[in-house]
C-alpha positions, 0 to 999 in steps of 0.5 A, spaced: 166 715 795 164 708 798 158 711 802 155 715 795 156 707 792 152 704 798 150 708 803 148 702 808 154 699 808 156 696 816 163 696 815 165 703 811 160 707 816 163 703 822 170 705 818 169 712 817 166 713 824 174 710 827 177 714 822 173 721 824 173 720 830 180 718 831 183 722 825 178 729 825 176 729 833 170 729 830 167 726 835 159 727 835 159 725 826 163 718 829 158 717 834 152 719 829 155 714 824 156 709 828 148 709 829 148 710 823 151 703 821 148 700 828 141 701 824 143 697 818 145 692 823 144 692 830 149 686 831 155 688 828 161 686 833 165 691 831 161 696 831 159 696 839 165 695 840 167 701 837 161 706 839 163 702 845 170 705 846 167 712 844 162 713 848 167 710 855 172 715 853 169 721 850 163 721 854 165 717 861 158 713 860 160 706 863 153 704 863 152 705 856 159 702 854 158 697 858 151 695 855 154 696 848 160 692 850 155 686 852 151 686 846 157 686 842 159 679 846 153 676 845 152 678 837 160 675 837 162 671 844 170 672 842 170 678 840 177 679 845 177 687 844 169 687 846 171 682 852 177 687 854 174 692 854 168 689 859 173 688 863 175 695 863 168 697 864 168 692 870 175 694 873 172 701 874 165 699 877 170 694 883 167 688 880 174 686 881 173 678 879 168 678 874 174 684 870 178 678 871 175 673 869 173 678 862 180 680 861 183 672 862 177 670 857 180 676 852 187 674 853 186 667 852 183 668 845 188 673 843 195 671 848 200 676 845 196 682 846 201 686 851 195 691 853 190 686 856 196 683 860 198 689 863 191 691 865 190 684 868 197 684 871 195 691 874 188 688 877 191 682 879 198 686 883 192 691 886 189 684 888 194 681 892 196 676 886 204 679 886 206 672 883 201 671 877 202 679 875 209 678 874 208 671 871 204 676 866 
């Protein structure tokens, strides 16, 4: 009913794609809705991180996530899930230090979330920091 109201809405398309991607599976209508609101507007942290995601998870496309994830950050520099998430994308490629230094900027803007802690504990055991994993 909100999209029939103003169809150029950025937050209630972005919504709508999560919640048909995520509750429908319908993953190529979230996609194509995530564009959509892309289109109204191409800097809506949100919503490339959120296509990011997709595209990492759905598709297995690191580069596109990747790219998505960065324009994200720049459109909103402490956008944690964004910054997480570039971390991840990093971690899959091997650059190790640079996933590290992303996954402690998110930690350091969102302290108390378990899974950025994990994933950092987990890079930092894989590196050889056993002291500083467990401290985590």
């Amino acid at each position: 009913h909100a999209l029939r109201m103003d169809p150029t809405h950025v937050d209630t398309l972005s919504h709508y794609a999560t919640f048909v991607g995520k509750v429908e599976g319908n993953h190529e209508l979230s996609e194509r809705l995530y564009r959509e609101a892309l289109r109204f507007n191409p800097h809506h942290a949100n919503t490339l991180c959120n296509l990011g995601l997709m595209v990492l998870t759905q598709q297995h496309d690191v580069p596109e996530a990747e790219k998505l994830f960065d324009q994200a950050i720049r459109a909103e520099p402490r956008h944690w899930p964004a910054l997480s998430f570039k971390g991840m994308t990093l971690y899959m490629r091997g650059s190790m230090r640079q996933a590290q230094d992303y996954y402690r900027r998110a930690l350091a803007l969102n302290p108390r979330d378990v899974s950025i802690m994990e994933q950092l504990a987990a890079l930092l055991q894989r590196e050889g920091s056993t002291t500083e994993a467990e401290a985590l």
